[in-house]
DSSP file (Angstrom, degrees, kcal/mol; ACC not computed):
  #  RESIDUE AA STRUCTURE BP1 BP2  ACC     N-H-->O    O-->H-N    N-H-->O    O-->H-N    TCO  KAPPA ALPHA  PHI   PSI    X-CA   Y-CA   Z-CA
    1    1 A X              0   0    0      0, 0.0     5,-0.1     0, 0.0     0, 0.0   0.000 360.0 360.0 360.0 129.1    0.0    0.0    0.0
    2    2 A X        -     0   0    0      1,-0.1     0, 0.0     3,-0.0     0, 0.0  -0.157 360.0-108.9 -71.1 138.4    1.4    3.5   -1.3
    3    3 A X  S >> S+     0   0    0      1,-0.2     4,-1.3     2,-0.1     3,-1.0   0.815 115.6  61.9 -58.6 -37.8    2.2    5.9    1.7
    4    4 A X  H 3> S+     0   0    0      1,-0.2     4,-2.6     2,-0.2     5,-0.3   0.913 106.4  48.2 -30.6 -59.4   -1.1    8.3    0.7
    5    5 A X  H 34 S+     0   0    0      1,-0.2    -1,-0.2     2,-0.2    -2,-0.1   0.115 101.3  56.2-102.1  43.6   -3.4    5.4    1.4
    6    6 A X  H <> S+     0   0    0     -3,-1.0     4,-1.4     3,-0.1    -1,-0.2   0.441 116.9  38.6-100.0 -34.0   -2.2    4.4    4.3
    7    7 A X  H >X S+     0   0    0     -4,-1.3     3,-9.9    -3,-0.3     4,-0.7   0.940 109.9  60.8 -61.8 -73.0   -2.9    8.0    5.4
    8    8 A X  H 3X S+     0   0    0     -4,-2.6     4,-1.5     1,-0.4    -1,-0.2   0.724 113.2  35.9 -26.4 -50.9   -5.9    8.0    3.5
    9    9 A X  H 3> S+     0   0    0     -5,-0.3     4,-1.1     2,-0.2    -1,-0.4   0.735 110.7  59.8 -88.4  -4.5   -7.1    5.0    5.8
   10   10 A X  H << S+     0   0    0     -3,-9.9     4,-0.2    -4,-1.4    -2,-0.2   0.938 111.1  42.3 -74.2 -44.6   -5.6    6.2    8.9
   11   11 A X  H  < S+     0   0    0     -4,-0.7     3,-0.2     1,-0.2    -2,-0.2   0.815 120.9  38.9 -66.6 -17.6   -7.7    9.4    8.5
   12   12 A X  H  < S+     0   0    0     -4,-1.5    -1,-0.2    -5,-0.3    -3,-0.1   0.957 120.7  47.6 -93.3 -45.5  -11.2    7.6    7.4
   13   13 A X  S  < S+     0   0    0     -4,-1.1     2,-0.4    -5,-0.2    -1,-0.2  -0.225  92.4  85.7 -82.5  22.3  -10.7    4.5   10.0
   14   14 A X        -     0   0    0     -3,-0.2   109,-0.1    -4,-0.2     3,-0.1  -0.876  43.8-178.1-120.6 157.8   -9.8    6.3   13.3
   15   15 A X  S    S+     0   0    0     -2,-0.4   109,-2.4   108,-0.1   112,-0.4   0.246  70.3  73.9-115.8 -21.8  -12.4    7.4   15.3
   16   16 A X  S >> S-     0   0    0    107,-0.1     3,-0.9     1,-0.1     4,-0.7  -0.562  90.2-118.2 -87.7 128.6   -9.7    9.0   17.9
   17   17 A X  H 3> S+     0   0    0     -2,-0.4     4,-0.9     1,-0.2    -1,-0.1   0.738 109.7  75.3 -55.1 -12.2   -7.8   12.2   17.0
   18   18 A X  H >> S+     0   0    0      2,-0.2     4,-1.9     1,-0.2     3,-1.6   0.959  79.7  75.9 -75.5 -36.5   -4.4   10.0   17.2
   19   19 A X  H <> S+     0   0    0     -3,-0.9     4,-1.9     1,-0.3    -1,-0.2   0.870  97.0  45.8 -18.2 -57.2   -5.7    8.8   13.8
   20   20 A X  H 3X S+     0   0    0     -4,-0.7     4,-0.8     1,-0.2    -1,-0.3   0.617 116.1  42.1 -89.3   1.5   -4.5   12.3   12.4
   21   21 A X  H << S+     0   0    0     -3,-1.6    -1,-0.2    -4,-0.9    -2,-0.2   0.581 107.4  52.8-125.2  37.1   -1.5   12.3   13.8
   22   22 A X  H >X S+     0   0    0     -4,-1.9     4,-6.6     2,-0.2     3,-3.4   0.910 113.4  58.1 -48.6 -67.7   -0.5    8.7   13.3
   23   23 A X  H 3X S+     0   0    0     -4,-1.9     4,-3.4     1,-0.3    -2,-0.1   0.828 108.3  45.4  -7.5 -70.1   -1.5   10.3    9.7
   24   24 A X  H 3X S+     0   0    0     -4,-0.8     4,-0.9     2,-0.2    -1,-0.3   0.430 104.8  51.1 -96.4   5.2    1.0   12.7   10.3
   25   25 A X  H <> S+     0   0    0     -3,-3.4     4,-2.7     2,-0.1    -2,-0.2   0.715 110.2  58.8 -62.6 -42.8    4.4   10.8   11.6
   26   26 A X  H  < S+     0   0    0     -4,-6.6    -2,-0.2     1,-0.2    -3,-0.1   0.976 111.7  36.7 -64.3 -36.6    3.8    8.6    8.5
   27   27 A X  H  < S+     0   0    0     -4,-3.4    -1,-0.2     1,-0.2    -3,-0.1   0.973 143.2   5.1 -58.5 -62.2    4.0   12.0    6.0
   28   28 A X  H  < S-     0   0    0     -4,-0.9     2,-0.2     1,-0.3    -2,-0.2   0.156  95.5-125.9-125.3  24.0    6.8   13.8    7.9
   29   29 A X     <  -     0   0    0     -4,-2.7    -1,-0.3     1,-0.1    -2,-0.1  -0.481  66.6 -32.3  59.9-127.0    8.2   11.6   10.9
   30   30 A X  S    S+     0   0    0     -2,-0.2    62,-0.7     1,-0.2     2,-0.3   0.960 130.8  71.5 -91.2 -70.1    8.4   12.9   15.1
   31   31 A X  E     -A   91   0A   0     60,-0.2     2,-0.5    61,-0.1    60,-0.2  -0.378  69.8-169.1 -46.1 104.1    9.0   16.3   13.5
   32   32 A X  E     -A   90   0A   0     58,-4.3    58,-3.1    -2,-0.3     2,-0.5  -0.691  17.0-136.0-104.9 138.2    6.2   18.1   11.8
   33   33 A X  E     -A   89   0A   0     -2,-0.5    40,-1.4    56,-0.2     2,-0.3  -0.688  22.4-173.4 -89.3 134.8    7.1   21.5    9.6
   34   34 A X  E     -AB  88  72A   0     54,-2.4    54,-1.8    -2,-0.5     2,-0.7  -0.961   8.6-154.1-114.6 139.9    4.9   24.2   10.1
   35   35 A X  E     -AB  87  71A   0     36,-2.2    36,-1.7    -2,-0.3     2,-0.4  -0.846   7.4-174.9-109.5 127.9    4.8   27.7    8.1
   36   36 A X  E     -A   86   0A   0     50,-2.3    50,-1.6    -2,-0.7     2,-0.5  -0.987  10.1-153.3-125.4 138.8    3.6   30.7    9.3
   37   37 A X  E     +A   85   0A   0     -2,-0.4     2,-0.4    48,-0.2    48,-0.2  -0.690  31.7 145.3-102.5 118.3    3.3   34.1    6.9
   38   38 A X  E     -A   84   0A   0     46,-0.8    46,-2.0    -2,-0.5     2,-0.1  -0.968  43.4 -77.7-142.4-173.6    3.5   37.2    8.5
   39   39 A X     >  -     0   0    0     -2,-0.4     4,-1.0    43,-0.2     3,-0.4  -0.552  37.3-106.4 -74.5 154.3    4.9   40.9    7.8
   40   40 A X  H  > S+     0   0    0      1,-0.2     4,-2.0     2,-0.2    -1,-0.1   0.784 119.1  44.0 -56.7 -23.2    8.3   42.5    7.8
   41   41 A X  H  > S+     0   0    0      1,-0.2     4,-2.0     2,-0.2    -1,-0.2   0.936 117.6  38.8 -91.7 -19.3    7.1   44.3   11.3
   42   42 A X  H  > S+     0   0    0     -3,-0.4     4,-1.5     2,-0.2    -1,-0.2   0.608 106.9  66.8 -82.1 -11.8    5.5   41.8   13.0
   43   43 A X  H  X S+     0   0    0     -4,-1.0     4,-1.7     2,-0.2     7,-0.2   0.906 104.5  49.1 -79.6 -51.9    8.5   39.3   11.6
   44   44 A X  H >X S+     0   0    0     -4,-2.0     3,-1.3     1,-0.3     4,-1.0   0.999 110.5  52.7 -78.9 -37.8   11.1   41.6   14.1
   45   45 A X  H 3X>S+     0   0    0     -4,-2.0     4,-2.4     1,-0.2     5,-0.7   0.980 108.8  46.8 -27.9 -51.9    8.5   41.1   17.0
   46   46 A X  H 3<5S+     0   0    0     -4,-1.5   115,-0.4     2,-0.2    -2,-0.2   0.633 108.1  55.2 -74.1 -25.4    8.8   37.8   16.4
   47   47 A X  H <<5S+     0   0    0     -4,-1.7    -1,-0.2    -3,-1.3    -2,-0.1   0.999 121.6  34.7 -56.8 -81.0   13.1   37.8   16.2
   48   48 A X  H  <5S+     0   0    0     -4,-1.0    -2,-0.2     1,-0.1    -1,-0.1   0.354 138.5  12.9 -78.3  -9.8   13.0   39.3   19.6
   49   49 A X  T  <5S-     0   0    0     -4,-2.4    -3,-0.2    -5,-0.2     2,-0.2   0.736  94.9-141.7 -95.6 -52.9    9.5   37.4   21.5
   50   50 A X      < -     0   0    0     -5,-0.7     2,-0.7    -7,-0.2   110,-0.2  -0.558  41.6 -24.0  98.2-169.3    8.9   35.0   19.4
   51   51 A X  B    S+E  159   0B   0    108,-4.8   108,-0.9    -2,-0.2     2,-0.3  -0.723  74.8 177.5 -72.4 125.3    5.7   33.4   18.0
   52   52 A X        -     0   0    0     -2,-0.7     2,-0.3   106,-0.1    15,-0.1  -0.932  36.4 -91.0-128.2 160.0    3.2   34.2   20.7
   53   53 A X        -     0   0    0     -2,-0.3     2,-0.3    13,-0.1    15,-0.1  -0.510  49.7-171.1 -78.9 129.4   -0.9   33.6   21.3
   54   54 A X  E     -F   67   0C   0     13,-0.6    13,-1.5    -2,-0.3     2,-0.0  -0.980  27.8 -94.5-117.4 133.3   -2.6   36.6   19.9
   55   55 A X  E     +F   66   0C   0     -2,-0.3    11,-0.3    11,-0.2     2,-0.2  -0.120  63.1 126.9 -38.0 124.7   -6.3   37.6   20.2
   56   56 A X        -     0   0    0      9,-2.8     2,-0.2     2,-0.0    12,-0.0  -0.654  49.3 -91.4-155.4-158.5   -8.5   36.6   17.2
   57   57 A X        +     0   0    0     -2,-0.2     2,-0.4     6,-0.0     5,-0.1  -0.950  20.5 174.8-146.6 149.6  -11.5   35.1   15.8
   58   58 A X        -     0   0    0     -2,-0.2     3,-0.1     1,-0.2     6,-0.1  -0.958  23.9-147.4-167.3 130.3  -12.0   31.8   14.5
   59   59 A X  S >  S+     0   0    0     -2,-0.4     3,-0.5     1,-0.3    -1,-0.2   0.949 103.2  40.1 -90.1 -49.7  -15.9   31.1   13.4
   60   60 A X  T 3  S+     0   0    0      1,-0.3    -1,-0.3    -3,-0.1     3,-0.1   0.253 126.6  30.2-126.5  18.5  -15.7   27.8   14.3
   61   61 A X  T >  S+     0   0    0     -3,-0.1     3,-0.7     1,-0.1    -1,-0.3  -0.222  75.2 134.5-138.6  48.7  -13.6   28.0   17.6
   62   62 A X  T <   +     0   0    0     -3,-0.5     3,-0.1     1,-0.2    -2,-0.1   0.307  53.0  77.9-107.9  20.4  -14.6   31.5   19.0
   63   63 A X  T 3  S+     0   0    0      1,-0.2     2,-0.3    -3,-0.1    -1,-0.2   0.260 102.0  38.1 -66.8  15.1  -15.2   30.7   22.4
   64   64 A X  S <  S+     0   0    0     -3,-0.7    -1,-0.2    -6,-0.1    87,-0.0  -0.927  73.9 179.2-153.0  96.1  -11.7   30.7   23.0
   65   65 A X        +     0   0    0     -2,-0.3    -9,-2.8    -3,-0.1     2,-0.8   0.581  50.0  90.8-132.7   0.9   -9.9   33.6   21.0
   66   66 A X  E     +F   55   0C   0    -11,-0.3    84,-0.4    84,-0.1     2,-0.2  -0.861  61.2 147.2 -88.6 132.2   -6.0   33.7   21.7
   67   67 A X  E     -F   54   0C   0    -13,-1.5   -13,-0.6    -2,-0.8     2,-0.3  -0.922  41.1-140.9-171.7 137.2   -4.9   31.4   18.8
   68   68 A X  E     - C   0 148A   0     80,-0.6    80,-3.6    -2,-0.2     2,-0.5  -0.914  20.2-129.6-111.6 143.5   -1.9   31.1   16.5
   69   69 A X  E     + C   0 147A   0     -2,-0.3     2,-0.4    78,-0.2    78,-0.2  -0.757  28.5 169.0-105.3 106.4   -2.0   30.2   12.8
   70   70 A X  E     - C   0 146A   0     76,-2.9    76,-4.3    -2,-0.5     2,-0.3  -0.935  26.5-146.7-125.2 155.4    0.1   27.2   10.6
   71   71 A X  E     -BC  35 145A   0    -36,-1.7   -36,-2.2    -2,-0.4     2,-0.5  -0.794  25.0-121.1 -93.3 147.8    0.2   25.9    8.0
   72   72 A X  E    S-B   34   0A   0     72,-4.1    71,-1.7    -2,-0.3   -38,-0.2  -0.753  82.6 -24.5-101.3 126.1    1.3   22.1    7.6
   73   73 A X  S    S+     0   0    0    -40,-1.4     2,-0.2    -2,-0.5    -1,-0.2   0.575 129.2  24.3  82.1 -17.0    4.3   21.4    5.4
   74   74 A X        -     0   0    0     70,-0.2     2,-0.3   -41,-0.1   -39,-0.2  -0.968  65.1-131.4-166.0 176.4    4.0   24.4    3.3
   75   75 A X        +     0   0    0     -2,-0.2   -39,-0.1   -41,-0.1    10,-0.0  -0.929  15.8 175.9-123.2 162.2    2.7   27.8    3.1
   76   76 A X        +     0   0    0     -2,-0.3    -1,-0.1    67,-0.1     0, 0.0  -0.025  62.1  90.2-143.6  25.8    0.7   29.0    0.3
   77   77 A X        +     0   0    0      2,-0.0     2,-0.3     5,-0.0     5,-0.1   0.253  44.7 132.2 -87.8  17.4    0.0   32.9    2.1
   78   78 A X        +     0   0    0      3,-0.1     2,-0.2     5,-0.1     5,-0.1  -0.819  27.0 154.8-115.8 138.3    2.8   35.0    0.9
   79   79 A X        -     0   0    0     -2,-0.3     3,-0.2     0, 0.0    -2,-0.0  -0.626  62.5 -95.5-135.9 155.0    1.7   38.3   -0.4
   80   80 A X  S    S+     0   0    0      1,-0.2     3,-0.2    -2,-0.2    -2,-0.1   0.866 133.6  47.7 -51.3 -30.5    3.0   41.6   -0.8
   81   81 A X  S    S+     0   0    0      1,-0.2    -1,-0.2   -42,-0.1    -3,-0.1   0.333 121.7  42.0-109.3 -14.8    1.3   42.4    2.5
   82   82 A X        +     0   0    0     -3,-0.2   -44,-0.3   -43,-0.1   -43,-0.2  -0.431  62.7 155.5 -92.6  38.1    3.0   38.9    4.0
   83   83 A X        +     0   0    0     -3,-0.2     2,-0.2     1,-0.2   -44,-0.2   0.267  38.0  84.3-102.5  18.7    6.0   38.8    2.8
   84   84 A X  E     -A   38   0A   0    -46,-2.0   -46,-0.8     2,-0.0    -1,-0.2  -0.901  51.3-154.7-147.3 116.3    7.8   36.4    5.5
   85   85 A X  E     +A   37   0A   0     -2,-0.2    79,-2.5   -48,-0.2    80,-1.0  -0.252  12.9 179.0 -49.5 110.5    8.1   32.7    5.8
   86   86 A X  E     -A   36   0A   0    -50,-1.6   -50,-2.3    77,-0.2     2,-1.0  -0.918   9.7-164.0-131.6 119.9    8.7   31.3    8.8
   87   87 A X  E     -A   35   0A   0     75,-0.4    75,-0.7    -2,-0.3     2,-0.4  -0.745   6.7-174.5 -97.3  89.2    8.9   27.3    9.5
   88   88 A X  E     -A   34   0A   0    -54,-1.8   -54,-2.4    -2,-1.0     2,-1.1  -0.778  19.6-139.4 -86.6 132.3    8.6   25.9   13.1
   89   89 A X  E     -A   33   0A   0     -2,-0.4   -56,-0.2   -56,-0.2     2,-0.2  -0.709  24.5-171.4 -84.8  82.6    9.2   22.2   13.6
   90   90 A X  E     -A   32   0A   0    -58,-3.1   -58,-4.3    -2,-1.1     2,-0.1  -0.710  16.9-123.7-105.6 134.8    6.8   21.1   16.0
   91   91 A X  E  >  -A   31   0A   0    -60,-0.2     4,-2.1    -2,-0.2     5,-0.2  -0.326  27.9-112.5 -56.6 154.1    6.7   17.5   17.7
   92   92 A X  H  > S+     0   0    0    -62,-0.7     4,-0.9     1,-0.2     5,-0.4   0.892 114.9  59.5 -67.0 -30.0    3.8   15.3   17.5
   93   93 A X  H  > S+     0   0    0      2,-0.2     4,-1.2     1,-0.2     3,-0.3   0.936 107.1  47.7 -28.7 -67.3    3.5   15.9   21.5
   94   94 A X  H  > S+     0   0    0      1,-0.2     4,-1.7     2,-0.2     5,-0.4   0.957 106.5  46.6 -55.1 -64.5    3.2   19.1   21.1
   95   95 A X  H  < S+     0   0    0     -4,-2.1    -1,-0.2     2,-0.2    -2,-0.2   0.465 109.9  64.4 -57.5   2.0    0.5   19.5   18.2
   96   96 A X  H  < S+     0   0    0     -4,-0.9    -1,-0.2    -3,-0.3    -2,-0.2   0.726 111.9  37.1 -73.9 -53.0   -1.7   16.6   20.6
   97   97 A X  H  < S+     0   0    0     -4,-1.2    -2,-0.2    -5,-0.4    -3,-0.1   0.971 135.2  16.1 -82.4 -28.9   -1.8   19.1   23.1
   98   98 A X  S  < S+     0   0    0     -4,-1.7    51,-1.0    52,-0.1     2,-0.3   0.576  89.8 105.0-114.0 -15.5   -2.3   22.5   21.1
   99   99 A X  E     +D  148   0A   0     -5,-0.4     2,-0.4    49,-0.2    49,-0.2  -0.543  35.1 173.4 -84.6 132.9   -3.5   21.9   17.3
  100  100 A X  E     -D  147   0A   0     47,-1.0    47,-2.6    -2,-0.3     2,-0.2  -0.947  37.4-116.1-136.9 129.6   -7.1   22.5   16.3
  101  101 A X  E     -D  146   0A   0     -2,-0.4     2,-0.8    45,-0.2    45,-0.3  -0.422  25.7-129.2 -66.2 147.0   -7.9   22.2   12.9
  102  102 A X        +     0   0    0     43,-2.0    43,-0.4    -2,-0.2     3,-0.1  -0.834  26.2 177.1-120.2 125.9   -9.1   25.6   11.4
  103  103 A X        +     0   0    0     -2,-0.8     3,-0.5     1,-0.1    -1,-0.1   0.240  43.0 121.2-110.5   3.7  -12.5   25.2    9.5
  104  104 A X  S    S+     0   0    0      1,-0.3    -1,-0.1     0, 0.0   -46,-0.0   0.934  94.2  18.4 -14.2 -87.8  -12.6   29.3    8.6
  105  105 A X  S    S+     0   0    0     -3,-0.1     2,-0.6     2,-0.0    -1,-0.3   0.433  93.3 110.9 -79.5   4.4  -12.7   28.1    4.8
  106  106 A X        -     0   0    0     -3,-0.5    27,-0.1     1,-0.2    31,-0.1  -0.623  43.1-166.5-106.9 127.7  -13.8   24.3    4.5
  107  107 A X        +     0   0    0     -2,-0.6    -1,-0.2    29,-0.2    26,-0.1   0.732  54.7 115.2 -76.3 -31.3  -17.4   23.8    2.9
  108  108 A X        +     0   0    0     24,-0.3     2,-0.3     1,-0.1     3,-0.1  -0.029  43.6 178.4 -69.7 153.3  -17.5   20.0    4.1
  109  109 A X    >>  -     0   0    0      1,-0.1     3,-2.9    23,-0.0     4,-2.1  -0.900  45.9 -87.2-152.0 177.5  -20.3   19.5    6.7
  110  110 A X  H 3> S+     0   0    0      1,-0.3     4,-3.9    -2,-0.3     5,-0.1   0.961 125.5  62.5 -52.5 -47.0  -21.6   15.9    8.8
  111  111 A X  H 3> S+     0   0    0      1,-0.2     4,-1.4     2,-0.2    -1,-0.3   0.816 106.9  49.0 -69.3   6.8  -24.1   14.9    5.7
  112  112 A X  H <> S+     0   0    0     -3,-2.9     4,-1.5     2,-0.1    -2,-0.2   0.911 110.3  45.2 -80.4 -37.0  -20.6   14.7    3.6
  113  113 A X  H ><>S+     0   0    0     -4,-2.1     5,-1.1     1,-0.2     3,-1.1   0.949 104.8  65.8 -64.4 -37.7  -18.8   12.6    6.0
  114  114 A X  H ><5S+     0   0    0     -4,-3.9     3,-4.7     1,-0.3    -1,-0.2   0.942 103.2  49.1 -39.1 -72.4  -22.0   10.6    6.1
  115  115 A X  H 3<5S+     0   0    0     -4,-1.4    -1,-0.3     1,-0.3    -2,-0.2   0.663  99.8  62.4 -37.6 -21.8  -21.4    9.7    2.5
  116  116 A X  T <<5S-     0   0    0     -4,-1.5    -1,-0.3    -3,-1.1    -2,-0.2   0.207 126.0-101.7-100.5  24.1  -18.3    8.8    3.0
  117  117 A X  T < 5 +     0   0    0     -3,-4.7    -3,-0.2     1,-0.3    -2,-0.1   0.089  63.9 163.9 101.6 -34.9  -19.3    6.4    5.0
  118  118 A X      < -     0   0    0     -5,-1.1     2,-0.8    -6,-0.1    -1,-0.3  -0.191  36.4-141.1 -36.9  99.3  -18.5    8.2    8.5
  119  119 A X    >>  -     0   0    0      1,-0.2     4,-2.2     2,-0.0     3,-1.3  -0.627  23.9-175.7 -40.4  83.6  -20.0    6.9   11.6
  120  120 A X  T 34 S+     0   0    0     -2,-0.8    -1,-0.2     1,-0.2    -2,-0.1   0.746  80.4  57.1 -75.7  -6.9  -20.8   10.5   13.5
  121  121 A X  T 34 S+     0   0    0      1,-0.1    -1,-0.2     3,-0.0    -2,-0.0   0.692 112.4  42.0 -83.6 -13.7  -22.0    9.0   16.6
  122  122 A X  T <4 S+     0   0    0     -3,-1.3     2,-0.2     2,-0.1    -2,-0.2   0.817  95.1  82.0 -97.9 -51.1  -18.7    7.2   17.0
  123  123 A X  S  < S-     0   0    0     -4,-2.2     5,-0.2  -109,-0.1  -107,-0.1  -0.351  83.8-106.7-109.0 170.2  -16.0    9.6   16.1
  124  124 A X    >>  -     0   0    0   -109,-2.4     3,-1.8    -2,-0.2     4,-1.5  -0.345  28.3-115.9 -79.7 157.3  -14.6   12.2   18.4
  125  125 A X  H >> S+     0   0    0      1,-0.3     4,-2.5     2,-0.2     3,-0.7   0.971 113.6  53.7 -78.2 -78.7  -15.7   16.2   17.6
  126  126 A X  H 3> S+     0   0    0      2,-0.2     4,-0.7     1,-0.2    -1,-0.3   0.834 111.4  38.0 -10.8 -60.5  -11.5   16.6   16.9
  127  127 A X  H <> S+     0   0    0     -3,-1.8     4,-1.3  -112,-0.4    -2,-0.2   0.539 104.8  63.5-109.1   2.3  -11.0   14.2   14.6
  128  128 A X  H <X S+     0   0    0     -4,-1.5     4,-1.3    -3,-0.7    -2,-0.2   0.760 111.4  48.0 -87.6 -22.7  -14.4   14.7   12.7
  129  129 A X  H  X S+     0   0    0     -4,-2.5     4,-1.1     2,-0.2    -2,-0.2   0.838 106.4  53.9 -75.1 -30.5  -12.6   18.3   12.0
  130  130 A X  H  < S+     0   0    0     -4,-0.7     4,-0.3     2,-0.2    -2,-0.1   0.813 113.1  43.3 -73.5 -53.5   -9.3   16.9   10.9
  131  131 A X  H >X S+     0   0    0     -4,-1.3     4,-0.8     2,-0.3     3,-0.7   0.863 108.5  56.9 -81.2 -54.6  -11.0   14.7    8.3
  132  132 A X  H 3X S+     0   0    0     -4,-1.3     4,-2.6     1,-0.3     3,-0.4   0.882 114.8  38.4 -43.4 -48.1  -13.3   17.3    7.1
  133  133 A X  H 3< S+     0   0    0     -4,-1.1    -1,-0.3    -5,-0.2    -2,-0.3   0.891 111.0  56.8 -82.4 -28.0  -10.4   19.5    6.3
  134  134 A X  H <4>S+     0   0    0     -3,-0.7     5,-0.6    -4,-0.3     6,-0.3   0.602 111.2  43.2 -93.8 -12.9   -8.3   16.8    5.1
  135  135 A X  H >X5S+     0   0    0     -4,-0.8     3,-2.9    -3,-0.4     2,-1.0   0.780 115.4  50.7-128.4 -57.9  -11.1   15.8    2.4
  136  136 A X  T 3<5S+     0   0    0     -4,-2.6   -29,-0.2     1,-0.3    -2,-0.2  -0.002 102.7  61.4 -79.8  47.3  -11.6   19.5    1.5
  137  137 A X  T 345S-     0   0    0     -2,-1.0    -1,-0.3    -3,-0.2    -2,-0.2   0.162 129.6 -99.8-143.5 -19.4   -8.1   19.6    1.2
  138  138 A X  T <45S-     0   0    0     -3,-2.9    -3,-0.2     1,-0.1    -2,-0.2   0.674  77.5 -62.4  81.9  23.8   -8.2   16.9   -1.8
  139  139 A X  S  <<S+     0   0    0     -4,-0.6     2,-0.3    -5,-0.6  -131,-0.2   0.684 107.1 129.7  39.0  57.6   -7.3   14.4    0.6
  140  140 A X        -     0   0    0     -6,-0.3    -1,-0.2    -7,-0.2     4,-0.1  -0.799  47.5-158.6-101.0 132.8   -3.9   15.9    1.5
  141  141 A X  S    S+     0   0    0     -2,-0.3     2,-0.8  -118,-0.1     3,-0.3   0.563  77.3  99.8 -91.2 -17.3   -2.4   16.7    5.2
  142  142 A X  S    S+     0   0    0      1,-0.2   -69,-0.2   -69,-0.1    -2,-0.1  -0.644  85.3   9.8 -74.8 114.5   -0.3   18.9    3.4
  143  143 A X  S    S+     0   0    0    -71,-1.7    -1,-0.2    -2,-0.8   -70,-0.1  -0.175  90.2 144.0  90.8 -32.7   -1.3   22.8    3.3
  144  144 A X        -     0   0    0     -3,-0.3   -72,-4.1   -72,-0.2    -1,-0.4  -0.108  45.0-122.5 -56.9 176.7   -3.9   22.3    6.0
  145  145 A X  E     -C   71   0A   0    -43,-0.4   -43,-2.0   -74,-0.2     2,-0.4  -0.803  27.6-177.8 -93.5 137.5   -4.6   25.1    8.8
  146  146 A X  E     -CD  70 101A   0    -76,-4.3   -76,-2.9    -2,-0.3     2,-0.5  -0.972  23.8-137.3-135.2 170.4   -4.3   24.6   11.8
  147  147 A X  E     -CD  69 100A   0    -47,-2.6   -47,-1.0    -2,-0.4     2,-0.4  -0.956   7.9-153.7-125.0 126.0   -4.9   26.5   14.8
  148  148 A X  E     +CD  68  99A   0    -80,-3.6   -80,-0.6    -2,-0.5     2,-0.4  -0.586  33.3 161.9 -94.7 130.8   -2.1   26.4   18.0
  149  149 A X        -     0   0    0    -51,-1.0     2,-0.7    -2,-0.4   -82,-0.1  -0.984  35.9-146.0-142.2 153.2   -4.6   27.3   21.1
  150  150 A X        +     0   0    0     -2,-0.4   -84,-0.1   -84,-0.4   -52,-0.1  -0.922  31.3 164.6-120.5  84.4   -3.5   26.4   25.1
  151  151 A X  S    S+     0   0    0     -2,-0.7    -1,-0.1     1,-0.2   -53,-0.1   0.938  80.4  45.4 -62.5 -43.6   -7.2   25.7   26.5
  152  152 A X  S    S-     0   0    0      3,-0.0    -1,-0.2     0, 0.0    -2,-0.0   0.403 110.5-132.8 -85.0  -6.9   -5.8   23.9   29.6
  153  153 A X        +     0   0    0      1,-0.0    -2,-0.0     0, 0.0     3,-0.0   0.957  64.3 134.6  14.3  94.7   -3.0   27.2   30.1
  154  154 A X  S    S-     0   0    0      0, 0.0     2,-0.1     0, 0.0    -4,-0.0   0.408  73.2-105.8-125.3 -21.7   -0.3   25.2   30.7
  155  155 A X        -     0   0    0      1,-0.1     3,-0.1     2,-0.0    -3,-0.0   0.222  10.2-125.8 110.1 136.9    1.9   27.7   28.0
  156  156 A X        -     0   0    0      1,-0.3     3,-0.2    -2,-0.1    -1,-0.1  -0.336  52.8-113.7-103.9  49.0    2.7   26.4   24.6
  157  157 A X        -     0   0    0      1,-0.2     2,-0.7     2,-0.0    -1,-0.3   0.039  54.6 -54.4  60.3-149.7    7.1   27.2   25.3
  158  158 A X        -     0   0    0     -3,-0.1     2,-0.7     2,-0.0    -1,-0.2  -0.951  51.1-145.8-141.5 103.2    8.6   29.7   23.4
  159  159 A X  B     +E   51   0B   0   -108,-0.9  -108,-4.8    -2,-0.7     2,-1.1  -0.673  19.8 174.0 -98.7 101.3    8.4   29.5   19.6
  160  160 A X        -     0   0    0     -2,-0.7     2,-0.1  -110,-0.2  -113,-0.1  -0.807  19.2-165.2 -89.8 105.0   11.7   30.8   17.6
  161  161 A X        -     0   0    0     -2,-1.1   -73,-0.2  -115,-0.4     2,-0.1  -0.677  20.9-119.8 -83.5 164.0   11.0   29.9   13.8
  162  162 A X        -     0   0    0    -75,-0.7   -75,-0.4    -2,-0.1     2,-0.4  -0.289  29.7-113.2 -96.5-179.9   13.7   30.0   11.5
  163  163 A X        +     0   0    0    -77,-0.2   -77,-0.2    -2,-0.1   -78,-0.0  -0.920  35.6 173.0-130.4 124.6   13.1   32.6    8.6
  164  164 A X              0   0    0    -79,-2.5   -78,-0.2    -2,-0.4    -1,-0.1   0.641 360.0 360.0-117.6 -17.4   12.7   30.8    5.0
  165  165 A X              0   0    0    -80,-1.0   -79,-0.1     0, 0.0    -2,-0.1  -0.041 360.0 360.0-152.9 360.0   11.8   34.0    3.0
């Protein structure tokens, strides 16, 4: 079986959010690249703080609203108004405890998953987002969004990305 449909069945056959990120050692091993896009002034905050949780809005997460923004594996945001790449390597430890899928843009809703077979009473509220993005994704882990949030405030460390553009 080709490394794609193994994901491809880890993500349709889990009920459990380790499904996606079994999913995701098998793409990119213990270490997962992340991109984040920002501007040249917010890029020299970022030199000298680092990446930190910023106030925001997230349609399908707003009860909660400090939240940081990746991409997985690539970026595809740089703009004139963006115009610096920054790659953090995050362990799978880490995204378990902070990574939320970000559903802003993805059209897929329950009666698709239905079709696709998807037992909703069974699989967990987490990993029914994962799959839903991963299917309006073309049924890639690569490019999704995710969103880094600390629910429990235990502090998500102190993120220096390296600079890629």
């Amino acid at each position: 079986m080709e490394k794609k449909d193994k994901i491809k069945d880890l993500m349709f056959n889990s009920f459990e959010i380790d499904g996606f990120f079994k999913a995701l050692e098998l793409q990119y091993g213990k270490r997962i690249p992340l991109y984040h896009a920002t501007d040249i002034s917010s890029y020299e905050m970022i030199k000298k703080e680092g990446l930190v949780l910023k106030e925001g809005k997230n349609s399908f997460h707003w009860g909660y609203s400090s939240q940081l923004y990746f991409q997985i594996g690539r970026s595809d945001y740089l703009d004139t108004y963006r115009s610096v790449l920054l790659k953090f390597n995050a362990s799978i430890d880490w995204l378990g405890q902070f990574a939320f899928a970000d559903l802003d843009n993805v059209i897929i809703n329950d009666k698709d998953l239905l079709k696709f077979g998807i037992c909703l009473e069974q699989i967990t509220s987490e990993m029914k987002d994962f799959l839903k993005y991963y299917i309006w994704n073309d049924f890639m882990i690569e490019g999704m969004e995710i969103m880094i949030m600390d629910l429990n405030l235990v502090g998500i460390g102190e993120i220096f990305p390296e600079r890629v553009v």
